[in-house]
Structures are given as C-alpha cells and as structure tokens.
PyMOL Python script that loads the backbone (N, CA, C, O; Angstrom):
from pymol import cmd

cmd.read_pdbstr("""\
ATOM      1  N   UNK A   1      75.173 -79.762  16.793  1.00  0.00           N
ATOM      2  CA  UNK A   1      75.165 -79.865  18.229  1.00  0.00           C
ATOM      3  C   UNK A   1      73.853 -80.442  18.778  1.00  0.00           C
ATOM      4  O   UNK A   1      73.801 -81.323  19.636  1.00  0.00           O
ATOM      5  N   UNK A   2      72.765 -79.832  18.173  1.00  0.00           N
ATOM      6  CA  UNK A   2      71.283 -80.560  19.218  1.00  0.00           C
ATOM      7  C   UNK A   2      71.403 -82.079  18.937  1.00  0.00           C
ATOM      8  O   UNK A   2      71.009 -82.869  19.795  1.00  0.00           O
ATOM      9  N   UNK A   3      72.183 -82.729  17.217  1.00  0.00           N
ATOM     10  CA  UNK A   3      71.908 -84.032  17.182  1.00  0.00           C
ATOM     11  C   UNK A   3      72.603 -84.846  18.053  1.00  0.00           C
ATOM     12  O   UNK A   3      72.411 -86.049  17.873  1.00  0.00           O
ATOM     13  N   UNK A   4      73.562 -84.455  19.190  1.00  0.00           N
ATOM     14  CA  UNK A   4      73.925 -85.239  20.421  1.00  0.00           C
ATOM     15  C   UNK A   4      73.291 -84.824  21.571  1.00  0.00           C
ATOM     16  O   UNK A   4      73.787 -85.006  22.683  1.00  0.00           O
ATOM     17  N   UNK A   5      72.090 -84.207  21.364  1.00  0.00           N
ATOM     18  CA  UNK A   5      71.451 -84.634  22.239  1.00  0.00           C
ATOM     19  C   UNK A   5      70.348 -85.236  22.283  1.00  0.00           C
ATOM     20  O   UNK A   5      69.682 -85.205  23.318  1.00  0.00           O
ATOM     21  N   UNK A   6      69.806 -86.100  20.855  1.00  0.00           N
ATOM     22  CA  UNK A   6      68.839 -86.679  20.720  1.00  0.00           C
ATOM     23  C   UNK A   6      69.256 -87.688  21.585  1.00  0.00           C
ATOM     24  O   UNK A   6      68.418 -87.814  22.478  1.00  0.00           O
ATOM     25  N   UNK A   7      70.507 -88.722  21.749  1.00  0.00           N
ATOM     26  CA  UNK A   7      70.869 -89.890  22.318  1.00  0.00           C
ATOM     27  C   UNK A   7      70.433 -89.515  23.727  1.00  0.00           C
ATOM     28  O   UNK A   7      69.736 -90.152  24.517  1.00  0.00           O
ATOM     29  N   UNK A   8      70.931 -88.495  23.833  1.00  0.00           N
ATOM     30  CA  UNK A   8      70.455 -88.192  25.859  1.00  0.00           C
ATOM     31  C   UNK A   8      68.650 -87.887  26.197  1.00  0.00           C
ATOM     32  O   UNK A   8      68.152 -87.990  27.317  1.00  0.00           O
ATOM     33  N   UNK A   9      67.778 -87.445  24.742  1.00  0.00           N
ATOM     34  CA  UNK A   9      66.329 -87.360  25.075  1.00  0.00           C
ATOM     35  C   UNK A   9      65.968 -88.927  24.743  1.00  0.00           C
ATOM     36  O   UNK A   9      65.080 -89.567  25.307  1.00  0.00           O
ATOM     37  N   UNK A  10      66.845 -89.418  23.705  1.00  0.00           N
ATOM     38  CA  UNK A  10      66.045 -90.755  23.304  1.00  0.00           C
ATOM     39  C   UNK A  10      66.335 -92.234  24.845  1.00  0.00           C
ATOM     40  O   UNK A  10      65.764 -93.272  25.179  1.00  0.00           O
ATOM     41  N   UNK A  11      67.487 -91.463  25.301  1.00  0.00           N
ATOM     42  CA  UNK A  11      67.787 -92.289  26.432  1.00  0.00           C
ATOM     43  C   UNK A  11      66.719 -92.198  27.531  1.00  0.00           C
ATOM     44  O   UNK A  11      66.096 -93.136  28.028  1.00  0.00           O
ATOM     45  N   UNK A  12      66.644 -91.153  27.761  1.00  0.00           N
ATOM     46  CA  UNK A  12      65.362 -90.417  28.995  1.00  0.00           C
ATOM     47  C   UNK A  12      64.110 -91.048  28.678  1.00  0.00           C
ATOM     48  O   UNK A  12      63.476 -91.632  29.557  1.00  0.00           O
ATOM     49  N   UNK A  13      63.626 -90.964  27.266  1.00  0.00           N
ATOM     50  CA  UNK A  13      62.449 -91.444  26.804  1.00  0.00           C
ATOM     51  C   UNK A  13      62.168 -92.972  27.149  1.00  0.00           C
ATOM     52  O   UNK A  13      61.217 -93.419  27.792  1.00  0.00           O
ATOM     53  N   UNK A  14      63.395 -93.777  26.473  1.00  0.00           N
ATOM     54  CA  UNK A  14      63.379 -95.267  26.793  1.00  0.00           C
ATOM     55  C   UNK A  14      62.893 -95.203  28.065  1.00  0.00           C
ATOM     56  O   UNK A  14      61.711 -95.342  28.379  1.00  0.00           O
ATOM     57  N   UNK A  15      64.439 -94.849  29.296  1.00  0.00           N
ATOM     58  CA  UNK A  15      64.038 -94.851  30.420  1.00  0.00           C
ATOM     59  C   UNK A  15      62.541 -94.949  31.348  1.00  0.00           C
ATOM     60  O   UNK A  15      62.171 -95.810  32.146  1.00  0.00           O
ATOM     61  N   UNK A  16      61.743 -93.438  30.781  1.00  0.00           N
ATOM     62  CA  UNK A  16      60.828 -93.710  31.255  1.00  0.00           C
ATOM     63  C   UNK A  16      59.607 -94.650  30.987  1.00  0.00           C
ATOM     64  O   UNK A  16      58.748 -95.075  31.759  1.00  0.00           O
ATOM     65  N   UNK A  17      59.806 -94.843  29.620  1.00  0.00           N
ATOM     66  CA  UNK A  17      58.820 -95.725  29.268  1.00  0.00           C
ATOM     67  C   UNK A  17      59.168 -97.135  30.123  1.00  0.00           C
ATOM     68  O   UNK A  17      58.359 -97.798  30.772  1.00  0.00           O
ATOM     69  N   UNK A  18      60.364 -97.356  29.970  1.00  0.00           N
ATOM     70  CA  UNK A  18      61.123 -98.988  30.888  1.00  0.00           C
ATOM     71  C   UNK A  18      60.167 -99.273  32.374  1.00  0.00           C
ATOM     72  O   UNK A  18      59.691-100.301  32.857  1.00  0.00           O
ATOM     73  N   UNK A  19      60.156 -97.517  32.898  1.00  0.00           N
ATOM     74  CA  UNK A  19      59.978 -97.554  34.231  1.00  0.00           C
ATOM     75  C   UNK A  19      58.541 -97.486  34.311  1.00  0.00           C
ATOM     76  O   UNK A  19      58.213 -97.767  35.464  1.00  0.00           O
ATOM     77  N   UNK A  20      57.365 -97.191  33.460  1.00  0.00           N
ATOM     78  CA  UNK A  20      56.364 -97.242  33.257  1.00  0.00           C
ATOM     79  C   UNK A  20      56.019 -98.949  33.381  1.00  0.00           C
ATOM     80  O   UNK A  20      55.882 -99.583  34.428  1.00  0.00           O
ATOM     81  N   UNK A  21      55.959 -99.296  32.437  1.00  0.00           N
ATOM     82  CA  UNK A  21      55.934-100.279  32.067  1.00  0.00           C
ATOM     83  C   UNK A  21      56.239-101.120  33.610  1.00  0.00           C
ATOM     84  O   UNK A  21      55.636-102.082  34.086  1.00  0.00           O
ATOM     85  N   UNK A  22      56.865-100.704  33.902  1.00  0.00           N
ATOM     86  CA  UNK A  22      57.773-102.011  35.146  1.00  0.00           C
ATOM     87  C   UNK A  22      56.620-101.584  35.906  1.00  0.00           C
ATOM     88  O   UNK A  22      55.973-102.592  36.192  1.00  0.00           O
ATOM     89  N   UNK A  23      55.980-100.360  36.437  1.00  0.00           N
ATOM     90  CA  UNK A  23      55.455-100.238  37.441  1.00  0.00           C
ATOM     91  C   UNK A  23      53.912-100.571  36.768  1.00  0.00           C
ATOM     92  O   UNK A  23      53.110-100.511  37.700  1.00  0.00           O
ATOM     93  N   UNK A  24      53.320-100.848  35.691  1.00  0.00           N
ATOM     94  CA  UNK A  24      52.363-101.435  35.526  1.00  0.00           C
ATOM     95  C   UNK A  24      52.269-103.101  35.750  1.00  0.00           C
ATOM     96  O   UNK A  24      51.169-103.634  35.892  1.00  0.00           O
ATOM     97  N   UNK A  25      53.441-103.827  35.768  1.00  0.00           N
ATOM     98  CA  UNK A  25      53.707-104.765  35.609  1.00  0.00           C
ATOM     99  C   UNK A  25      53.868-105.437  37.349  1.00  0.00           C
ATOM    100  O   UNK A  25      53.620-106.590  37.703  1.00  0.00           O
ATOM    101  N   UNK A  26      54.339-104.335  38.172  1.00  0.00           N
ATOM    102  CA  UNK A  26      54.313-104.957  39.649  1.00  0.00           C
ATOM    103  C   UNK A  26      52.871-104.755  40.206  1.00  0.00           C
ATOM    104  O   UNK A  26      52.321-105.347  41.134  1.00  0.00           O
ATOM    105  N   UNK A  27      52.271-103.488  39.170  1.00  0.00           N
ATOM    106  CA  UNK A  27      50.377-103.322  40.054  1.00  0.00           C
ATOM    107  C   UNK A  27      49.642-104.501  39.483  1.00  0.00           C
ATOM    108  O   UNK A  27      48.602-104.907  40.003  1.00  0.00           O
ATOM    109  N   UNK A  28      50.302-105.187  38.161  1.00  0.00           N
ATOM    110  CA  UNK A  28      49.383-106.536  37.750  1.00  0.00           C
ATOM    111  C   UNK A  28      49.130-107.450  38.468  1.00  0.00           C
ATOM    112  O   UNK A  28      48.067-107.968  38.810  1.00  0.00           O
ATOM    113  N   UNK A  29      50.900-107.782  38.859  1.00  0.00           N
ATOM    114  CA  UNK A  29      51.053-109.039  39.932  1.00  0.00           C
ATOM    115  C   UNK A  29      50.268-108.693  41.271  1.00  0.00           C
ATOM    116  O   UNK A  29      49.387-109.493  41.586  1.00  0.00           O
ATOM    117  N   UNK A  30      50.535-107.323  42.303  1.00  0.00           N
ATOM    118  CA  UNK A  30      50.182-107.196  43.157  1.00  0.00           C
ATOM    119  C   UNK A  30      48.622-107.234  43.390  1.00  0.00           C
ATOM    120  O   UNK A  30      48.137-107.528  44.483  1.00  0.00           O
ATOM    121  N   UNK A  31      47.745-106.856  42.083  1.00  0.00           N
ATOM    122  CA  UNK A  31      46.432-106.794  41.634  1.00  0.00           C
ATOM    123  C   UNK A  31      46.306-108.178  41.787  1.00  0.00           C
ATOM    124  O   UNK A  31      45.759-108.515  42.837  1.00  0.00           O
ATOM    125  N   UNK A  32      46.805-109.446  40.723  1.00  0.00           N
ATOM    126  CA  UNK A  32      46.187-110.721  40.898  1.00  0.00           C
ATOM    127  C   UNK A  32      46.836-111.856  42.745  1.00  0.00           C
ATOM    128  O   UNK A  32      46.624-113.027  43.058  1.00  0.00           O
ATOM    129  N   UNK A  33      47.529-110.849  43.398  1.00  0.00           N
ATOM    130  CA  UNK A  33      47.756-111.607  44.906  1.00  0.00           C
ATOM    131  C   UNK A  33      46.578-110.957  45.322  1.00  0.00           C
ATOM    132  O   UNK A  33      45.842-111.745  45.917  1.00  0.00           O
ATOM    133  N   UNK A  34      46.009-109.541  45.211  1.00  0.00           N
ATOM    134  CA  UNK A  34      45.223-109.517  46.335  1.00  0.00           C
ATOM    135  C   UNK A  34      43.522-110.088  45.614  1.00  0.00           C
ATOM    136  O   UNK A  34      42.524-110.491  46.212  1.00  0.00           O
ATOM    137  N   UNK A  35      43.723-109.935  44.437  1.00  0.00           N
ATOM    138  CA  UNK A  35      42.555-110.968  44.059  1.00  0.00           C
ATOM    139  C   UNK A  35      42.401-112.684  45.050  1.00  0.00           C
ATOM    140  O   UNK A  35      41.635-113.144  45.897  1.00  0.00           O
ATOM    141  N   UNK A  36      43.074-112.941  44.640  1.00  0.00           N
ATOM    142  CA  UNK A  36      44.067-114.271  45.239  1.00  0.00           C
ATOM    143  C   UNK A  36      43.173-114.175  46.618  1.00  0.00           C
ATOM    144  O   UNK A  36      42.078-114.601  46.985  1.00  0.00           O
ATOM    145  N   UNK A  37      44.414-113.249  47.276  1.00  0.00           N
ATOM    146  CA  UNK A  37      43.220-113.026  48.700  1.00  0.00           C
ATOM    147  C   UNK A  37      42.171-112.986  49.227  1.00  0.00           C
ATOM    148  O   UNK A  37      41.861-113.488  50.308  1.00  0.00           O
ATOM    149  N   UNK A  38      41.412-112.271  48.373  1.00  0.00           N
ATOM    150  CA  UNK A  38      39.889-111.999  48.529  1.00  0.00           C
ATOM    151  C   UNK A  38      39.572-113.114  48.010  1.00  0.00           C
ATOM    152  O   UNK A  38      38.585-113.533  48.615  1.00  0.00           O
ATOM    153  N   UNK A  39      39.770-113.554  47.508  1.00  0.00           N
ATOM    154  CA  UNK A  39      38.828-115.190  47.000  1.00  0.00           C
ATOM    155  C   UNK A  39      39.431-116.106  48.010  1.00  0.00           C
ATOM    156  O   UNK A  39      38.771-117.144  48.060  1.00  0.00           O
ATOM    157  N   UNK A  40      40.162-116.106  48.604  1.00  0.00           N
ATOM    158  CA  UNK A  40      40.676-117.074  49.883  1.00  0.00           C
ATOM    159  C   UNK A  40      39.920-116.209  51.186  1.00  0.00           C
ATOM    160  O   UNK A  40      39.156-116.991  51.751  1.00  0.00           O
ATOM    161  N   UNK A  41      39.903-115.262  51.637  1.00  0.00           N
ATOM    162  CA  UNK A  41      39.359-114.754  52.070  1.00  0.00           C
ATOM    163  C   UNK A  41      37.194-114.888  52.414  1.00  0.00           C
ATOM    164  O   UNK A  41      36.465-114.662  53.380  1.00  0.00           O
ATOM    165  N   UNK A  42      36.954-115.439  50.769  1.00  0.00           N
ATOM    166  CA  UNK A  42      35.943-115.258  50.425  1.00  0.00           C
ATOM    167  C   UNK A  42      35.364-116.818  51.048  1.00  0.00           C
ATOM    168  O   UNK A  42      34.230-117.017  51.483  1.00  0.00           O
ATOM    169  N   UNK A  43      36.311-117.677  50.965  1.00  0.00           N
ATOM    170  CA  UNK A  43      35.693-119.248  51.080  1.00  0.00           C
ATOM    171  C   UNK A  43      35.653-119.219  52.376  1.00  0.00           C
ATOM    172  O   UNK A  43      34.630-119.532  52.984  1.00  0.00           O
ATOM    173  N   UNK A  44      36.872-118.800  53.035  1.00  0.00           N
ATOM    174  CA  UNK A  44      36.875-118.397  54.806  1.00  0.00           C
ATOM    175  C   UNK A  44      35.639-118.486  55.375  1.00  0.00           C
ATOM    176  O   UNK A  44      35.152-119.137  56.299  1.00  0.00           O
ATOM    177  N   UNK A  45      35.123-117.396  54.335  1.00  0.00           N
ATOM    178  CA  UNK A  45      33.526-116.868  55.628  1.00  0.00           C
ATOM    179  C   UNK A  45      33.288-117.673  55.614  1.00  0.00           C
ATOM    180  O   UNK A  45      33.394-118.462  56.553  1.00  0.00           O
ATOM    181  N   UNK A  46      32.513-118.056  53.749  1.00  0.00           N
ATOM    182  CA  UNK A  46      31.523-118.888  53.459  1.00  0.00           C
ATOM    183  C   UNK A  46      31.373-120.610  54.665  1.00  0.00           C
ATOM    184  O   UNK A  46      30.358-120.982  55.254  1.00  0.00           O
ATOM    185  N   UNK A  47      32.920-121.375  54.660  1.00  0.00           N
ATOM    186  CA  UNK A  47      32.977-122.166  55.421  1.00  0.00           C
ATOM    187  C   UNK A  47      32.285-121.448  56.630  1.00  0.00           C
ATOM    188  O   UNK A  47      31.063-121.568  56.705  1.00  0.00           O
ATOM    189  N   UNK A  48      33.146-120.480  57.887  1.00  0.00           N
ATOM    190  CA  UNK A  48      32.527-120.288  58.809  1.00  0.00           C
ATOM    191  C   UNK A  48      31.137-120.076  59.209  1.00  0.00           C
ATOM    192  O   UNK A  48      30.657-120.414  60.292  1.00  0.00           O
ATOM    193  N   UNK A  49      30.348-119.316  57.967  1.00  0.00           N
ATOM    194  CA  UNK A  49      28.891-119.142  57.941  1.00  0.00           C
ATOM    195  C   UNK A  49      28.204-120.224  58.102  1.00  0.00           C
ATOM    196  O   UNK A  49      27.159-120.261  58.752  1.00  0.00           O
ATOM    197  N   UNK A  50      29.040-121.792  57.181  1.00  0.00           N
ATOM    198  CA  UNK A  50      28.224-122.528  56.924  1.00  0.00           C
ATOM    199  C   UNK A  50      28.283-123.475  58.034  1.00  0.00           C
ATOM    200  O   UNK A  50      27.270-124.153  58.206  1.00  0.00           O
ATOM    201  N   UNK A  51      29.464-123.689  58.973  1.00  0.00           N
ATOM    202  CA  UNK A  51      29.821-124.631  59.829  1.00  0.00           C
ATOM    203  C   UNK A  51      28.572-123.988  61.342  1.00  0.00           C
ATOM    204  O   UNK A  51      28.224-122.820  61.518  1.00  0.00           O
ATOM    205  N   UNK A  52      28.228-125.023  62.059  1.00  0.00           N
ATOM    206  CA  UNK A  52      27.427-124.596  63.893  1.00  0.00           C
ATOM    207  C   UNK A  52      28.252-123.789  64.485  1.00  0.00           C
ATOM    208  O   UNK A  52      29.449-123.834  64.770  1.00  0.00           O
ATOM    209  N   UNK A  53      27.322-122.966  64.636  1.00  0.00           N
ATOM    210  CA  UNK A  53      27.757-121.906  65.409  1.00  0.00           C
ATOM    211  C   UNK A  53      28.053-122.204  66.868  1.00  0.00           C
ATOM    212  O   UNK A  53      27.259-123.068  67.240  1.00  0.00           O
ATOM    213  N   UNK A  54      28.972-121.795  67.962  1.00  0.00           N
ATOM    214  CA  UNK A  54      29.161-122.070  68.821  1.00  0.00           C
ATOM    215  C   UNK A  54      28.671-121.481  69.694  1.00  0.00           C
ATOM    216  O   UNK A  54      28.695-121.994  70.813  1.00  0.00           O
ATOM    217  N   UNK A  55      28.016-120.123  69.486  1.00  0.00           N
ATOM    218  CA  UNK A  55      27.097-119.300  70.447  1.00  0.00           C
ATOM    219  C   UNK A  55      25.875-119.593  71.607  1.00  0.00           C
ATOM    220  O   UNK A  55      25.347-118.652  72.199  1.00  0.00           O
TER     221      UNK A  55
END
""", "prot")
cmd.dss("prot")
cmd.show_as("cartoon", "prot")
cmd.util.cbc("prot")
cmd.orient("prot")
C-alpha cells in the first residue's frame, strides 16, 4: 500500500521543484528588465546633467 503512494509524493515533489524553478526563472527575467532600466535610467541623468541648464 505505501508503494502507491510514492507516485502521489514523487508527483508533489516534481511539482514543486517545476514551480521553484519557474519562479526563479521569472525573478531572472524581471531582475535583467529592471537592470535594463536602471541603466536607461542611468544615461537619462547623465545626458540631462550634461546638457545647459535652463535655470
């Protein structure tokens, strides 16, 4: 009897590892957009710093 329920722990196990995995995999992408950002972000200033000021 417990050996039918290895299929239902080994299922759970996959599972979570699947879902691990996936959610390391959307903080990668979301990690290299907001990199992305901040370096677009970053040239922003730099231009504005560097352009006459209108003050």
């Amino acid at each position: 009897m417990p050996d039918r329920n290895l299929a239902y722990l080994f299922a759970a196990f996959a599972v979570t590892w699947a879902a691990f995995f996936a959610y390391v995999f959307y903080l990668a992408v979301k990690n290299r957009e907001l990199r992305r950002e901040i370096e677009l972000l970053r040239k922003l200033l730099e231009e504005r710093d560097e352009s006459p000021s209108s003050h």
